[in-house]
PyMOL Python script that loads the backbone (N, CA, C, O; Angstrom):
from pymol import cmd

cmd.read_pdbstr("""\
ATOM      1  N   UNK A   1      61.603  71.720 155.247  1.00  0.00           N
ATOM      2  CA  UNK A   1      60.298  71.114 155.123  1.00  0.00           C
ATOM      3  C   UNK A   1      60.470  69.599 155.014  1.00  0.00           C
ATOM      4  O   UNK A   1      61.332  69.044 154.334  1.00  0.00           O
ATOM      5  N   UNK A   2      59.568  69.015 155.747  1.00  0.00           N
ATOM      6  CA  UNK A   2      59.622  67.444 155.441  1.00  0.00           C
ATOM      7  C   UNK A   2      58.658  66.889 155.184  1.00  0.00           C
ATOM      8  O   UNK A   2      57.624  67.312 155.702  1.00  0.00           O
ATOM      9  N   UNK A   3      58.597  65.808 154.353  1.00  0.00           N
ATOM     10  CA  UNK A   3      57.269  65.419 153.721  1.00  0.00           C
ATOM     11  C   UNK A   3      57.087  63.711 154.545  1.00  0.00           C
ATOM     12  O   UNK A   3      57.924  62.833 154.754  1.00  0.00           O
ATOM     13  N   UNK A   4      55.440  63.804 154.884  1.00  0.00           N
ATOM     14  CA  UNK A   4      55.379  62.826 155.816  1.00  0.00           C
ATOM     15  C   UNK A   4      54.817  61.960 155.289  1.00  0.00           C
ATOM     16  O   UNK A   4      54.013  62.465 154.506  1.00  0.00           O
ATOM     17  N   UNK A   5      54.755  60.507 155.253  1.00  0.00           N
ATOM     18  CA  UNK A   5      53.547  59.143 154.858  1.00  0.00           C
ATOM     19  C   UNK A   5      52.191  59.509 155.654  1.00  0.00           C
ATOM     20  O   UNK A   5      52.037  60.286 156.596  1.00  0.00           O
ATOM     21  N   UNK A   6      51.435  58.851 155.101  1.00  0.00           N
ATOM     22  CA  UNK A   6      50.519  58.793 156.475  1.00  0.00           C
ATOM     23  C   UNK A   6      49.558  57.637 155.429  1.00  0.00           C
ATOM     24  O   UNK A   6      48.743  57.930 154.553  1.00  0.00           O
ATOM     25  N   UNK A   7      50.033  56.172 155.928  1.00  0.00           N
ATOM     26  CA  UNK A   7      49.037  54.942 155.627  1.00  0.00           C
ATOM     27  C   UNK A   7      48.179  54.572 156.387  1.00  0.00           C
ATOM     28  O   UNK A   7      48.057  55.159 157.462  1.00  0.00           O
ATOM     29  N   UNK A   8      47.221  53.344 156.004  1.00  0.00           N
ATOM     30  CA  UNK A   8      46.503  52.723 156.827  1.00  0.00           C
ATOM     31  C   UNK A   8      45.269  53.749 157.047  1.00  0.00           C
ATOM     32  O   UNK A   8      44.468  53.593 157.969  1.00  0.00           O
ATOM     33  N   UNK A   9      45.174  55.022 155.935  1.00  0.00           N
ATOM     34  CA  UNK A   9      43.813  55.547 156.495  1.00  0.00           C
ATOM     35  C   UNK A   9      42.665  55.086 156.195  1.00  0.00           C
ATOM     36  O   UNK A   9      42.721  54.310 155.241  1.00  0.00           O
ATOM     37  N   UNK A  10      41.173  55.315 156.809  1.00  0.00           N
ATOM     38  CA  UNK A  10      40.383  54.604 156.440  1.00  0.00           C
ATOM     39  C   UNK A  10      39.883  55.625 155.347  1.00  0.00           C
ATOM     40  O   UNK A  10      40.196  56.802 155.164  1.00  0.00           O
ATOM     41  N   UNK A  11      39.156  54.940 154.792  1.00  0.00           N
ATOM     42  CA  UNK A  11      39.338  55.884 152.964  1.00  0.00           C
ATOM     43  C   UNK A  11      37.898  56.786 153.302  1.00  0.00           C
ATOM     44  O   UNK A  11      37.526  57.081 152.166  1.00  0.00           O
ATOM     45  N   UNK A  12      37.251  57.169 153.924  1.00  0.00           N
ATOM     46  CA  UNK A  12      35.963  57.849 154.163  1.00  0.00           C
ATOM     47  C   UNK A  12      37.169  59.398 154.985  1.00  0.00           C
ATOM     48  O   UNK A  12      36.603  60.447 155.292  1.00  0.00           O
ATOM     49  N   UNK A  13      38.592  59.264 155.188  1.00  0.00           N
ATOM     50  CA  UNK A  13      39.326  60.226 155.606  1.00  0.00           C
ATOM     51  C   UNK A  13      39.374  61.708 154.490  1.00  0.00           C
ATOM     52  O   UNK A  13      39.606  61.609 153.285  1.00  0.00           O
ATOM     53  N   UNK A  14      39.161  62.739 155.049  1.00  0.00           N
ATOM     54  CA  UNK A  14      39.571  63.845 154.166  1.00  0.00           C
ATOM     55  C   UNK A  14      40.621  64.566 154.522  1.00  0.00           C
ATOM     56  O   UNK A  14      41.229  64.328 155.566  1.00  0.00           O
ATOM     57  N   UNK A  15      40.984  65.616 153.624  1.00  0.00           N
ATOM     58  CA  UNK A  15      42.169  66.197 153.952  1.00  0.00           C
ATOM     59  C   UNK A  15      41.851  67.319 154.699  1.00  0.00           C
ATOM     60  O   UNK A  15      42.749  68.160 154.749  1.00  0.00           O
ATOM     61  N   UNK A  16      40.873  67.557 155.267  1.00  0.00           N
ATOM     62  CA  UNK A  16      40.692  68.751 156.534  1.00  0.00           C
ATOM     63  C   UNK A  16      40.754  68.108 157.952  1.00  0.00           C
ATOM     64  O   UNK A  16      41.099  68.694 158.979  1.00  0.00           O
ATOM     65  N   UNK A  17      40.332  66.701 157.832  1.00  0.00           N
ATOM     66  CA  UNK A  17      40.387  65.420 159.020  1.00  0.00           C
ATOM     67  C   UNK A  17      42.162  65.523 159.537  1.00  0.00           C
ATOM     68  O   UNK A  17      42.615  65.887 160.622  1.00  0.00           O
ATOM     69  N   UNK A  18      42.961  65.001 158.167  1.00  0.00           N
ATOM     70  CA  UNK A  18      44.313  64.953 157.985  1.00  0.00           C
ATOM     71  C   UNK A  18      44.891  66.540 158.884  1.00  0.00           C
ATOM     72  O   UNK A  18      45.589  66.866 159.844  1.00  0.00           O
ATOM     73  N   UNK A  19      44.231  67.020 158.040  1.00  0.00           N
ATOM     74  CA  UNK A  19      44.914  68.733 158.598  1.00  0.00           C
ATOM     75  C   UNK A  19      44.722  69.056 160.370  1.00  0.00           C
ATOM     76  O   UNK A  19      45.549  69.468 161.183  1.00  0.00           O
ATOM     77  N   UNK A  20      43.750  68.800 160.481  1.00  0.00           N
ATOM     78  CA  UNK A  20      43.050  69.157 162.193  1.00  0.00           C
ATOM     79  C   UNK A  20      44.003  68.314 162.750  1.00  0.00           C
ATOM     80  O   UNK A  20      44.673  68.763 163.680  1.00  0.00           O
ATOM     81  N   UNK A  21      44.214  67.062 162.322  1.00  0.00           N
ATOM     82  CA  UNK A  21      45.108  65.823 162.986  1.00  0.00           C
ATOM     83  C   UNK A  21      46.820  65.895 163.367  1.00  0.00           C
ATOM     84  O   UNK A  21      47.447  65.477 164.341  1.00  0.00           O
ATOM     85  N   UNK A  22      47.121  66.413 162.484  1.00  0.00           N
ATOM     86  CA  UNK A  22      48.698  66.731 162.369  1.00  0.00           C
ATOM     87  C   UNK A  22      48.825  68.134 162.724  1.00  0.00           C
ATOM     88  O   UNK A  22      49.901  68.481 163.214  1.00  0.00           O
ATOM     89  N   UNK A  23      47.718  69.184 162.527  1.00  0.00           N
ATOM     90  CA  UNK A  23      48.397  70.651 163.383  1.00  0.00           C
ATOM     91  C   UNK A  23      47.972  70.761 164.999  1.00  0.00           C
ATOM     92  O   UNK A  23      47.758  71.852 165.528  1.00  0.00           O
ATOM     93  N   UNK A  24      47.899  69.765 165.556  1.00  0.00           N
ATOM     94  CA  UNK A  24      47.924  69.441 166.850  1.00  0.00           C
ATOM     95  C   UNK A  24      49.500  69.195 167.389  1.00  0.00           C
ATOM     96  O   UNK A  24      49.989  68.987 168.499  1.00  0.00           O
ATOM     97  N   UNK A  25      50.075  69.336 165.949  1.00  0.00           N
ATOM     98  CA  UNK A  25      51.468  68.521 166.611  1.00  0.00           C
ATOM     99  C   UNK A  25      52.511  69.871 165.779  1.00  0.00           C
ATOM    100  O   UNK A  25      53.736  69.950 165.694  1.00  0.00           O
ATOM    101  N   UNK A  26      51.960  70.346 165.516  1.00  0.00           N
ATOM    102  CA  UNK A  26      52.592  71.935 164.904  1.00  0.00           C
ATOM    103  C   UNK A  26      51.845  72.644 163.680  1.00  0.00           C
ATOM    104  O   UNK A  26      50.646  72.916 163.625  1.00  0.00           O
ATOM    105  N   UNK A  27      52.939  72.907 162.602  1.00  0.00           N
ATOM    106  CA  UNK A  27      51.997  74.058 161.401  1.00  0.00           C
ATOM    107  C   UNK A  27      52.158  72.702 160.154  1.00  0.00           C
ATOM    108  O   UNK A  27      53.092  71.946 159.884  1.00  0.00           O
ATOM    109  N   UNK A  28      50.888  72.844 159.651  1.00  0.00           N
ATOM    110  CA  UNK A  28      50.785  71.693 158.605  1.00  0.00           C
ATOM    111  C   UNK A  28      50.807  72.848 157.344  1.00  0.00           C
ATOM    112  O   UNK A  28      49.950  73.724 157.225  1.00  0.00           O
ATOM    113  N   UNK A  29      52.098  72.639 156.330  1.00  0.00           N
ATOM    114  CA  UNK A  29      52.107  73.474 155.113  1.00  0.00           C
ATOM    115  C   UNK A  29      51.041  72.598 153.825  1.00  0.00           C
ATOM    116  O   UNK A  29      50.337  73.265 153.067  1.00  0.00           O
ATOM    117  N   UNK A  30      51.074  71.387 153.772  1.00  0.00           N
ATOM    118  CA  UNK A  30      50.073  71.378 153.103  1.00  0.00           C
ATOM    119  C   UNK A  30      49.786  69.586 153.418  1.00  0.00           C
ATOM    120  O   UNK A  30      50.739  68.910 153.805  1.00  0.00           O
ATOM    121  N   UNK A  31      48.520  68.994 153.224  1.00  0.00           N
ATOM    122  CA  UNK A  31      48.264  67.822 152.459  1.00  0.00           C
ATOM    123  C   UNK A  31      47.685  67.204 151.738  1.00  0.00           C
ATOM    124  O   UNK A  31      46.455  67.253 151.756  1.00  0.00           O
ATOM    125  N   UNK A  32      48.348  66.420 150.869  1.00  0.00           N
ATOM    126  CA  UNK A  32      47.887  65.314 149.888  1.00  0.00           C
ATOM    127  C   UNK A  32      47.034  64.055 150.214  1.00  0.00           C
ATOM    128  O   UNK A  32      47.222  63.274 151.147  1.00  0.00           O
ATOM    129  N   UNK A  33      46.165  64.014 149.369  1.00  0.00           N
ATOM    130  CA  UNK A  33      45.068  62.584 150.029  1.00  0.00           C
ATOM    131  C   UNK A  33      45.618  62.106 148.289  1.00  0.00           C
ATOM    132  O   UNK A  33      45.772  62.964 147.420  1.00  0.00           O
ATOM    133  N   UNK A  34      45.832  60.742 148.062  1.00  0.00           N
ATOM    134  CA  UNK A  34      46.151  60.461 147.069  1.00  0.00           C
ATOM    135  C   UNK A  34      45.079  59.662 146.464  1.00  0.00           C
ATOM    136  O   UNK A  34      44.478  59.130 147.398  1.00  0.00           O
ATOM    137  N   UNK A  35      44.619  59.367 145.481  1.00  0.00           N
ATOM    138  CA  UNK A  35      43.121  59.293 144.776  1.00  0.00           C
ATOM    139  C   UNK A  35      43.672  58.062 144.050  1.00  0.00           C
ATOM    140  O   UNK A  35      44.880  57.832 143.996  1.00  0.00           O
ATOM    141  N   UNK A  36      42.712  57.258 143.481  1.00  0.00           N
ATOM    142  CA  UNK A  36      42.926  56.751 142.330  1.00  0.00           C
ATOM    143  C   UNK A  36      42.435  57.110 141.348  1.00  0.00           C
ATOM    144  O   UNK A  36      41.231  57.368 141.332  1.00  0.00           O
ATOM    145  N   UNK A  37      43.330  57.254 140.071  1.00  0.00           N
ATOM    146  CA  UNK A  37      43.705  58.424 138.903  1.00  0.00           C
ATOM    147  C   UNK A  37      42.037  57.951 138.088  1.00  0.00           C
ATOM    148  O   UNK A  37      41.459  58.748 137.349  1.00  0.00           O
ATOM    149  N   UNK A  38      41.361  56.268 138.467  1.00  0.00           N
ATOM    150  CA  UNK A  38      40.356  55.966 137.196  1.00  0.00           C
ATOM    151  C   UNK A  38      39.005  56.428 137.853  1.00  0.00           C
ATOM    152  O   UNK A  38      38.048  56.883 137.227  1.00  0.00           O
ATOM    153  N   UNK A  39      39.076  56.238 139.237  1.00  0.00           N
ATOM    154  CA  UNK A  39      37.641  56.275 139.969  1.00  0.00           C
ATOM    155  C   UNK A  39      37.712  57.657 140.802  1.00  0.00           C
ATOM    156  O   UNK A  39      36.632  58.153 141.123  1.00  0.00           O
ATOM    157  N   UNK A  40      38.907  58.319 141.178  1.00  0.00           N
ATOM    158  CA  UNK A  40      38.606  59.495 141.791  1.00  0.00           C
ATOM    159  C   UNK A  40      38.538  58.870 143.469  1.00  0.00           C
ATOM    160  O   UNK A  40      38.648  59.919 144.103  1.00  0.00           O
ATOM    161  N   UNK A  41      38.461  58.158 144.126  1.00  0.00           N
ATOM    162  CA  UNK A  41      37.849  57.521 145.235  1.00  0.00           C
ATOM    163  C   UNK A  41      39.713  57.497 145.730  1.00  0.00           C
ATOM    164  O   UNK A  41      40.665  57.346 144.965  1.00  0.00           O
ATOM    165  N   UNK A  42      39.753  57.747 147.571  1.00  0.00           N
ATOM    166  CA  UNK A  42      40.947  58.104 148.300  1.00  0.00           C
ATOM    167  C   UNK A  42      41.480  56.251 148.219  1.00  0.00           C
ATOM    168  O   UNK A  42      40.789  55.235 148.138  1.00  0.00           O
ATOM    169  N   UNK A  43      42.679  56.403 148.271  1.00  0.00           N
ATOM    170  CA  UNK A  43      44.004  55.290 147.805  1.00  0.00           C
ATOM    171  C   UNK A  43      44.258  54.544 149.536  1.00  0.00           C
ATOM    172  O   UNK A  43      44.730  53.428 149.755  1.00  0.00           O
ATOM    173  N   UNK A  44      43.837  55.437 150.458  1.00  0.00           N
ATOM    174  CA  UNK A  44      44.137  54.849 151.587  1.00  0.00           C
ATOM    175  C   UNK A  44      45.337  55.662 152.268  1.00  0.00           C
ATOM    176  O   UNK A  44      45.550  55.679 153.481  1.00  0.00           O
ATOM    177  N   UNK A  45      46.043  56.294 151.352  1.00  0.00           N
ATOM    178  CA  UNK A  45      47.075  56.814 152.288  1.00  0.00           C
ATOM    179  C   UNK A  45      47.473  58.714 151.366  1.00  0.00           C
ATOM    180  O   UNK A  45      46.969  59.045 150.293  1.00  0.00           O
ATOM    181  N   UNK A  46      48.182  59.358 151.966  1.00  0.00           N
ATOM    182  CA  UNK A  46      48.106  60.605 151.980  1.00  0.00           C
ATOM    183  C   UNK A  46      49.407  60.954 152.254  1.00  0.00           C
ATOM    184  O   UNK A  46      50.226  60.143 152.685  1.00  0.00           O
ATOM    185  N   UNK A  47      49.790  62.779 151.902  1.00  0.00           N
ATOM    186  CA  UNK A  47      50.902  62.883 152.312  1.00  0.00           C
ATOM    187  C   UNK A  47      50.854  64.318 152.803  1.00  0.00           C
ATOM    188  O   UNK A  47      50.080  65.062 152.201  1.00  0.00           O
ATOM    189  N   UNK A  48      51.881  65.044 154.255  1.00  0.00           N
ATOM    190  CA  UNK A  48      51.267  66.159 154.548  1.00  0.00           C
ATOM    191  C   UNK A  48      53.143  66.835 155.268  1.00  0.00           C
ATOM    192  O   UNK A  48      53.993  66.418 156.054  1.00  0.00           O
ATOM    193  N   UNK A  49      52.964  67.922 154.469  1.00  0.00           N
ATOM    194  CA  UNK A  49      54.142  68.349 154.443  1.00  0.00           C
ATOM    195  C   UNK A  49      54.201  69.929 155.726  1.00  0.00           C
ATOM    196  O   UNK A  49      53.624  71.017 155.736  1.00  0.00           O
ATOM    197  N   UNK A  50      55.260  69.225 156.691  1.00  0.00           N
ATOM    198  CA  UNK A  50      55.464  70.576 158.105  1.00  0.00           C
ATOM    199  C   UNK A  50      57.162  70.616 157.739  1.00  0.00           C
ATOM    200  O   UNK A  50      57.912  70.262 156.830  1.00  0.00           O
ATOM    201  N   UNK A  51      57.226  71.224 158.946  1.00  0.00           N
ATOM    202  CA  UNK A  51      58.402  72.028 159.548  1.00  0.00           C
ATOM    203  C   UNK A  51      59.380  70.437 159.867  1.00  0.00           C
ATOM    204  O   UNK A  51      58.847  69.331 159.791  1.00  0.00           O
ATOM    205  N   UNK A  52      60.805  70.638 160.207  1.00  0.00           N
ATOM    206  CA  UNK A  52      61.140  69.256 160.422  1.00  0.00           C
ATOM    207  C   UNK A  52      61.122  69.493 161.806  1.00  0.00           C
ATOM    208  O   UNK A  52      61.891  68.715 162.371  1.00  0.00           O
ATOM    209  N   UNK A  53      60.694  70.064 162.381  1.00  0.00           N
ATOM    210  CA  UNK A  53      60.699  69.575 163.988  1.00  0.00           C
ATOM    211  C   UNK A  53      59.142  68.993 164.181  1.00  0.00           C
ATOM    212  O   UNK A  53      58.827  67.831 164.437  1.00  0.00           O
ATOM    213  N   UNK A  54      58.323  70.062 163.997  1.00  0.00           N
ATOM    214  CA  UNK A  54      56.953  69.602 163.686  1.00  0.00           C
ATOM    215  C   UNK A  54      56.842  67.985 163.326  1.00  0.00           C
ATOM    216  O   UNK A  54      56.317  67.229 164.144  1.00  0.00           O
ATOM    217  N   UNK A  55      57.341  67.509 162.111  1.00  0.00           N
ATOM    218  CA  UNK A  55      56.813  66.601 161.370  1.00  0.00           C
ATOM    219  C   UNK A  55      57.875  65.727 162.345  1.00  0.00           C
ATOM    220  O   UNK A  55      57.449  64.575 162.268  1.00  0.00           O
ATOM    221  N   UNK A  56      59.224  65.729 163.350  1.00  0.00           N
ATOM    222  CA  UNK A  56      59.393  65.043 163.912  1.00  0.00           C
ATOM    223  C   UNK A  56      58.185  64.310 165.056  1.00  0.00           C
ATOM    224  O   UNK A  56      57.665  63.200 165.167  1.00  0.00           O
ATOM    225  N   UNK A  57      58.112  65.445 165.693  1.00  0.00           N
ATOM    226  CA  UNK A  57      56.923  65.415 166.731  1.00  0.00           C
ATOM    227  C   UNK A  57      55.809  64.573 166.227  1.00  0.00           C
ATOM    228  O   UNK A  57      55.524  63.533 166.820  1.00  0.00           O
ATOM    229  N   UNK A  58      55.104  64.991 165.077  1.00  0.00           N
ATOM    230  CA  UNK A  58      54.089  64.737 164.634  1.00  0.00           C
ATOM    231  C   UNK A  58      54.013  62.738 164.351  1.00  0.00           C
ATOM    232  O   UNK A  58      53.085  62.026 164.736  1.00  0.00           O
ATOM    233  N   UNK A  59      55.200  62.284 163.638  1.00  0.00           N
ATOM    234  CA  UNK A  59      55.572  61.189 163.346  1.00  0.00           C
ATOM    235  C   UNK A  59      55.866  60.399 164.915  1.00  0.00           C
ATOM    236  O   UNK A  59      55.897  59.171 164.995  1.00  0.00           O
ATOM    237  N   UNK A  60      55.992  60.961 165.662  1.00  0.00           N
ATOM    238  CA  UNK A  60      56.256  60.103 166.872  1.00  0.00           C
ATOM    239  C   UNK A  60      55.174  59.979 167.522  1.00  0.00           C
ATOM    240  O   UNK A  60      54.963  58.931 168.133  1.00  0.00           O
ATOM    241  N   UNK A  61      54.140  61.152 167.532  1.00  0.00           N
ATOM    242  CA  UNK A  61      52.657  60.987 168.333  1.00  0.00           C
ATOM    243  C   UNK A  61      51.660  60.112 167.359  1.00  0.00           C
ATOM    244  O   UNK A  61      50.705  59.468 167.794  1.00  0.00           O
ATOM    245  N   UNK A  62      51.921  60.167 166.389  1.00  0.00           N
ATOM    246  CA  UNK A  62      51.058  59.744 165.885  1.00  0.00           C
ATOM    247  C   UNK A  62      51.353  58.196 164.749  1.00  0.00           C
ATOM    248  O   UNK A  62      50.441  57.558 164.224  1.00  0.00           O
ATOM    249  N   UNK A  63      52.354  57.993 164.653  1.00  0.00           N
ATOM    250  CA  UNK A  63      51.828  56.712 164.284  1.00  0.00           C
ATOM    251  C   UNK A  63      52.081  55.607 165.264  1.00  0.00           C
ATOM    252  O   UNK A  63      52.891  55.526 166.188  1.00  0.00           O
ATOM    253  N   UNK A  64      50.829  54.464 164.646  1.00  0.00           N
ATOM    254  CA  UNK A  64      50.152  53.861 165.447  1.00  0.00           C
ATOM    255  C   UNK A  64      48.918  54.564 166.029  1.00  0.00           C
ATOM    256  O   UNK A  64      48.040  53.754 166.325  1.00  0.00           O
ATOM    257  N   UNK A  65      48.737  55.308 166.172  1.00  0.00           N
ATOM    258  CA  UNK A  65      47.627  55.667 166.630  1.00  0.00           C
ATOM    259  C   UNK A  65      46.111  55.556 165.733  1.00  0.00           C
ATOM    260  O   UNK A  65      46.072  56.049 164.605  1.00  0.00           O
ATOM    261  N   UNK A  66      45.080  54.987 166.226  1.00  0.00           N
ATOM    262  CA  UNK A  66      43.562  54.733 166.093  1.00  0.00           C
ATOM    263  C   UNK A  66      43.333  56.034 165.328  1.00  0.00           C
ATOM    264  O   UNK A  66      43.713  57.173 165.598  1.00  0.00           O
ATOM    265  N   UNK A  67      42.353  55.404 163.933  1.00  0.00           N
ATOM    266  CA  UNK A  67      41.939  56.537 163.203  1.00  0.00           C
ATOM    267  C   UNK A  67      40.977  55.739 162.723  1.00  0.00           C
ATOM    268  O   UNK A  67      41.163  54.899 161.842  1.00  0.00           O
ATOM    269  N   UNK A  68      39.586  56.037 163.451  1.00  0.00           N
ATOM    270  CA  UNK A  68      38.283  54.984 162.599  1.00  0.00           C
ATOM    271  C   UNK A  68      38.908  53.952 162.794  1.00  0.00           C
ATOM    272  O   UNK A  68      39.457  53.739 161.713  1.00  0.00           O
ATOM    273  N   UNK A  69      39.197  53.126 163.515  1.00  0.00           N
ATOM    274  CA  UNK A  69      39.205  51.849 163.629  1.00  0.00           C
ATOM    275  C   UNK A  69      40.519  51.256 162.921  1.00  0.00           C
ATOM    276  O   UNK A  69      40.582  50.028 162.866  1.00  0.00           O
ATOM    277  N   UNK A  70      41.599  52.021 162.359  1.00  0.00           N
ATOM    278  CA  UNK A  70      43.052  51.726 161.592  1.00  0.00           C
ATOM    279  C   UNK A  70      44.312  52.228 162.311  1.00  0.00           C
ATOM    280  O   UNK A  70      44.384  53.444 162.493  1.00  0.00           O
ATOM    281  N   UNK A  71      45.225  51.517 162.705  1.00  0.00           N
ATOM    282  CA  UNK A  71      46.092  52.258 163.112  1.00  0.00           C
ATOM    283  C   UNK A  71      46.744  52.900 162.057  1.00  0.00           C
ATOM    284  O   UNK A  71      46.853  52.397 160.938  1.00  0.00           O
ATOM    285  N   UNK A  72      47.285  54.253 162.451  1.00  0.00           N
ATOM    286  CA  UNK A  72      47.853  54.800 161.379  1.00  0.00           C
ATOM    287  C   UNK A  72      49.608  54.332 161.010  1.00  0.00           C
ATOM    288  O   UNK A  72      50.447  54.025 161.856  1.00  0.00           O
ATOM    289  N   UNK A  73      49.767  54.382 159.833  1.00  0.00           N
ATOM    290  CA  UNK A  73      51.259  54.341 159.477  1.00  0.00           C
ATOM    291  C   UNK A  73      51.761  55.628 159.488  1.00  0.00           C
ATOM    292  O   UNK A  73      51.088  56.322 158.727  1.00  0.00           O
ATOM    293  N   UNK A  74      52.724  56.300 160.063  1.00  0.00           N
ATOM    294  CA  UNK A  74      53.166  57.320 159.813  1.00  0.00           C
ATOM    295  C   UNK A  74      54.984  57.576 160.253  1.00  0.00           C
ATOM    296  O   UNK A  74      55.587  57.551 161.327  1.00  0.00           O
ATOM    297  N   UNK A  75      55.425  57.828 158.759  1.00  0.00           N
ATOM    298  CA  UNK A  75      56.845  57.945 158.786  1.00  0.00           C
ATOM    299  C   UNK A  75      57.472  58.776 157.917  1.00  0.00           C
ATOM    300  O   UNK A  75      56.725  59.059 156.980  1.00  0.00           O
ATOM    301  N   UNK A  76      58.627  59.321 157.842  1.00  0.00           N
ATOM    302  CA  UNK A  76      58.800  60.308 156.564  1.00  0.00           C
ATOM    303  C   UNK A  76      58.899  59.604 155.426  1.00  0.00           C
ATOM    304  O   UNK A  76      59.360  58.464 155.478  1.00  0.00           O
ATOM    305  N   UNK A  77      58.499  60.141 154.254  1.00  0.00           N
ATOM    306  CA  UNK A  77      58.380  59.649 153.254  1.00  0.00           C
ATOM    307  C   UNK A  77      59.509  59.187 152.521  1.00  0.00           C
ATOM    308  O   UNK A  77      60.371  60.028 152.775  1.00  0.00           O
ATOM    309  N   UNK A  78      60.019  58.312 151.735  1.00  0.00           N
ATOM    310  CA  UNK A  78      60.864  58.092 151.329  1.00  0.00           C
ATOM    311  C   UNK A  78      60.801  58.530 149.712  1.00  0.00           C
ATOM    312  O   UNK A  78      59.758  58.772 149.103  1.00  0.00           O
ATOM    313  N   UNK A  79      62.320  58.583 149.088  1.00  0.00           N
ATOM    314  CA  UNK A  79      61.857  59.194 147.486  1.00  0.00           C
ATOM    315  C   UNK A  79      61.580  57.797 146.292  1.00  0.00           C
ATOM    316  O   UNK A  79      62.258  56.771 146.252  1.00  0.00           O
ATOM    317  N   UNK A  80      60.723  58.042 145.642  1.00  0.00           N
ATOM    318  CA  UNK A  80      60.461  56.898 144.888  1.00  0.00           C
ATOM    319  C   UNK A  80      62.145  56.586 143.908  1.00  0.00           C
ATOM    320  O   UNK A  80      62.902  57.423 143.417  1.00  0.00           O
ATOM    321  N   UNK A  81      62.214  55.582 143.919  1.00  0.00           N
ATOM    322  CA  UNK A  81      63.644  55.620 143.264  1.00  0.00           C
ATOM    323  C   UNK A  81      63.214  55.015 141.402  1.00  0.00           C
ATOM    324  O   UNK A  81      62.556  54.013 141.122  1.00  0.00           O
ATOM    325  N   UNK A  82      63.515  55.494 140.928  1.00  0.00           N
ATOM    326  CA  UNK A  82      63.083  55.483 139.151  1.00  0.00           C
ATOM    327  C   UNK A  82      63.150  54.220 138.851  1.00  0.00           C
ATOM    328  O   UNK A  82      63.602  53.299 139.532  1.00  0.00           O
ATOM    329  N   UNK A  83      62.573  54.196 137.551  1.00  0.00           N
ATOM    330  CA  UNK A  83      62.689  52.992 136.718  1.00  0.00           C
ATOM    331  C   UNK A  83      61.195  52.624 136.657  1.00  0.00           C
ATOM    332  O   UNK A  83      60.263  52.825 137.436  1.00  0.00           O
ATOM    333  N   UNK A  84      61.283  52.064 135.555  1.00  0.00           N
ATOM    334  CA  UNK A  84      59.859  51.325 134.942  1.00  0.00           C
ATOM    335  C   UNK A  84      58.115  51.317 136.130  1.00  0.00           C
ATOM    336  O   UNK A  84      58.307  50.995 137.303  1.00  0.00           O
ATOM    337  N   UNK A  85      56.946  51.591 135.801  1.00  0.00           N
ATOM    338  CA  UNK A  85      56.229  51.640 136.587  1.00  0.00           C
ATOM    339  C   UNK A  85      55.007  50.267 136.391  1.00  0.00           C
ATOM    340  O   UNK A  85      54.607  49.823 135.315  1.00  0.00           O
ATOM    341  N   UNK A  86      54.682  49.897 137.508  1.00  0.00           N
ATOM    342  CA  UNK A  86      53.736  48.685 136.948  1.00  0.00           C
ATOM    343  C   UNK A  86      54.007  47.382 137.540  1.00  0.00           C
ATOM    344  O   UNK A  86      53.144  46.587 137.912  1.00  0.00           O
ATOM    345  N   UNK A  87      55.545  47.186 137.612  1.00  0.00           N
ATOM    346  CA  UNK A  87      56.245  46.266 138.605  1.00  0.00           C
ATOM    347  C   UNK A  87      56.405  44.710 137.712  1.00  0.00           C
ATOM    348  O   UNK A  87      56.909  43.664 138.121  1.00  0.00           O
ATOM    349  N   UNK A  88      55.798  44.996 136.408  1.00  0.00           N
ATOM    350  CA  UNK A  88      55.735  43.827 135.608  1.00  0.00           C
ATOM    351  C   UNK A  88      56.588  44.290 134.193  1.00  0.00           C
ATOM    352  O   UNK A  88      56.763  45.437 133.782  1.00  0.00           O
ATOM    353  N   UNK A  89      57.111  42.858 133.524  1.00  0.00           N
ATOM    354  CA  UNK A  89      58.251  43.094 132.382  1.00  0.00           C
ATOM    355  C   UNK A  89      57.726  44.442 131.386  1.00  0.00           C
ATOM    356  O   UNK A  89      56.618  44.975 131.436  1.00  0.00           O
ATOM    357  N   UNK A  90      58.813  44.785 130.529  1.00  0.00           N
ATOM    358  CA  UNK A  90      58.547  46.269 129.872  1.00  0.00           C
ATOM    359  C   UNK A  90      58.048  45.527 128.792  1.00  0.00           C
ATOM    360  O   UNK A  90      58.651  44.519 128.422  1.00  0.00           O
ATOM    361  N   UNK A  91      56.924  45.938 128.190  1.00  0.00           N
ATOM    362  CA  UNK A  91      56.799  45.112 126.951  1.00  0.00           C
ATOM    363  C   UNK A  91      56.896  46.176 125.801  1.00  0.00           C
ATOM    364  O   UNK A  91      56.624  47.365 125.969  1.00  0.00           O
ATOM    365  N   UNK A  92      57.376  45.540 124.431  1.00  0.00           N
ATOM    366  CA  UNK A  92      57.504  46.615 123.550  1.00  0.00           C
ATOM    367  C   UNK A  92      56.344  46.764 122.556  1.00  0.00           C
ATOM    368  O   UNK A  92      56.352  47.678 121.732  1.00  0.00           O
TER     369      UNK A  92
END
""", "prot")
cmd.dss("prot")
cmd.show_as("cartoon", "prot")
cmd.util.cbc("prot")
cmd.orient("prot")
């Protein structure tokens, strides 16, 4: 299984939009629309997990490609690598 990016969406995007979009390009096991945690309202980007041939395919047809007026970002996801969250000093 490989887990895919998918930036640059326009935030009026849902995850059945996402789904119809990527199982054109094989079997979509699931996706994530990522929210913001205070307002509930979509973050802009999403994540949608296939097959690795699928999600090869899928990543080559489709990013760059026009979605509402955004090209899409789409690449495999990379793993967040740890440490402190916030991007600013740890305060005690």
């Amino acid at each position: 299984m490989t887990k895919i990016y998918v930036g640059n969406l326009p935030f009026s995007t849902d995850e059945n939009e996402i789904r119809t979009l990527f199982s054109q390009h094989g079997t979509v096991e699931s996706v994530n629309v990522i929210t913001d945690r205070d307002t509930g309202r979509p973050r802009g980007f999403a994540f949608v997990e296939m097959p690795r041939a699928d999600a090869s395919r899928a990543i080559q047809n489709l990013n760059g490609k026009d979605l509402g007026g955004r090209p899409l970002r789409v690449n495999e996801a990379q793993e967040r690598s740890g440490g402190a969250r916030g991007g600013g000093p740890k305060r005690w």
